[in-house]
C-alpha positions as CSV (number, residue, x, y, z in Angstrom):
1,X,-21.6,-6.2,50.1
2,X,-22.2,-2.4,50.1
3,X,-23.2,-1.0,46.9
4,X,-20.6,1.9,47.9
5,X,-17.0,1.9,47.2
6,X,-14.2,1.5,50.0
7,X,-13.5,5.1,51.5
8,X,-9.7,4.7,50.0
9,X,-10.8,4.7,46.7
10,X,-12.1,7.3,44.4
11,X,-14.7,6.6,42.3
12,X,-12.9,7.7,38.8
13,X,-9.9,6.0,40.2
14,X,-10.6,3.1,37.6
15,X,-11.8,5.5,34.8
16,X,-8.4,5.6,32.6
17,X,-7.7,1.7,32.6
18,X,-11.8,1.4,31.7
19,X,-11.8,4.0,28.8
20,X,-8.0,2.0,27.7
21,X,-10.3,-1.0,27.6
22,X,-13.1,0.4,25.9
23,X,-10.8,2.0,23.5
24,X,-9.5,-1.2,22.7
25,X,-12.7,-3.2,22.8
26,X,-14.1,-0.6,19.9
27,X,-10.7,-1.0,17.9
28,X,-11.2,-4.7,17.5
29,X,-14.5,-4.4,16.8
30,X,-14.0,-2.3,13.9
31,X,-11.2,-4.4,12.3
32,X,-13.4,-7.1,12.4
33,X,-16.1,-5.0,11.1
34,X,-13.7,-4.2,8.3
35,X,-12.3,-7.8,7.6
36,X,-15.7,-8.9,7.5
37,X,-16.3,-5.7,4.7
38,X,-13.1,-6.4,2.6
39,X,-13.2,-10.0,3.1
40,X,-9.8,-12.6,2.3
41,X,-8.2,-11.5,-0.6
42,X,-8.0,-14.8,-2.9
43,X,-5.2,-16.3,-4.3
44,X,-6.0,-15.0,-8.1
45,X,-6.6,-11.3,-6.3
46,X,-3.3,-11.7,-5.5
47,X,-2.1,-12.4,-8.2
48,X,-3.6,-10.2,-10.1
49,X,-2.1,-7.2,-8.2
50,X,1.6,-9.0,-8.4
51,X,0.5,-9.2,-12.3
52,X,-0.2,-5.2,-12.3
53,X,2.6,-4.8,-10.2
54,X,4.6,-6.9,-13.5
55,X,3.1,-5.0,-16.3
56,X,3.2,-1.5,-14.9
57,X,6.5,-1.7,-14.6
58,X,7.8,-3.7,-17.9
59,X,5.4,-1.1,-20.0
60,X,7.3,1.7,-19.9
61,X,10.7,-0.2,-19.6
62,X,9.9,-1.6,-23.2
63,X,8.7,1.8,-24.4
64,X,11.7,3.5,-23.2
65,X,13.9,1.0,-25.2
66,X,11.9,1.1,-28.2
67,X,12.4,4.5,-28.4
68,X,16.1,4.8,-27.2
69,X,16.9,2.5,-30.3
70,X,14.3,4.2,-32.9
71,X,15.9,7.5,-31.6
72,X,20.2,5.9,-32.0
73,X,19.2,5.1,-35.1
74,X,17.7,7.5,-36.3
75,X,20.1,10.3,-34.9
76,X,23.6,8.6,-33.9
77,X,25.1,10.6,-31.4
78,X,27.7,10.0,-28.8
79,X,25.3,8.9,-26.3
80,X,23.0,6.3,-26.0
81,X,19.5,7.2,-25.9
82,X,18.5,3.3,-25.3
83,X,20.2,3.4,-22.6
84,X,19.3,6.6,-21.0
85,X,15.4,6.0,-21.7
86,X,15.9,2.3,-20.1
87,X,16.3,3.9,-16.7
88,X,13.9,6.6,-17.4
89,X,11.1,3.8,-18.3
90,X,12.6,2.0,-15.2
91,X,11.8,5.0,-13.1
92,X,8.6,5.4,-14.5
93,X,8.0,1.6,-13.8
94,X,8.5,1.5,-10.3
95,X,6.5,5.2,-9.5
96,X,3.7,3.8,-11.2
97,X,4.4,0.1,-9.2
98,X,4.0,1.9,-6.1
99,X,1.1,4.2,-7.2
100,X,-1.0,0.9,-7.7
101,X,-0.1,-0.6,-4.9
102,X,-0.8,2.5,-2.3
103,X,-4.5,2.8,-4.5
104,X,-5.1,-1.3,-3.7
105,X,-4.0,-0.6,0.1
106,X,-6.7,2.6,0.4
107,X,-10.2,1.6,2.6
């Protein structure tokens, strides 16, 4: 065999599939880099985060009611403040849900 390449082909002909290959050879590498880093998360991990998940959102839900009702009775008006401050504490709930969850997901 010649240590030359046929006269047909150029010798950065195979260049983009080899950098496509080496691209993906470092990706993998790194994930399993990472993996190795972060390692499994464990059951009681996960449900520790699903037990945030619970408490960051019932928190201000509660709060909210409590003080819709001290505020109705307190005040009476034609609108109900429990109400209204359910959904607020709802809203609340969820933002800071998702708030948790993007900080656990972060490298």
């Amino acid at each position: 065999m010649s240590p030359h390449p046929p006269p047909h082909s150029s010798p950065n002909s195979d260049r983009p599939d080899r950098d496509a290959f080496e691209k993906q050879v470092r990706d993998k590498s790194q994930r399993r880099a990472q993996a190795r880093r972060e390692g499994d998360r464990s059951l009681w991990a996960s449900l520790g985060l699903v037990g945030m998940v619970g408490w960051s959102v019932m928190v201000p839900l509660l709060l909210g009611i409590a003080l819709g009702r001290w505020i109705d009775h307190r005040w009476p008006s034609p609108y109900s403040w429990t109400l209204m401050l359910l959904f607020v504490g709802v809203a609340l709930g969820c933002w800071n849900a998702w708030y948790w969850i993007q900080k656990e997901q972060e490298p």
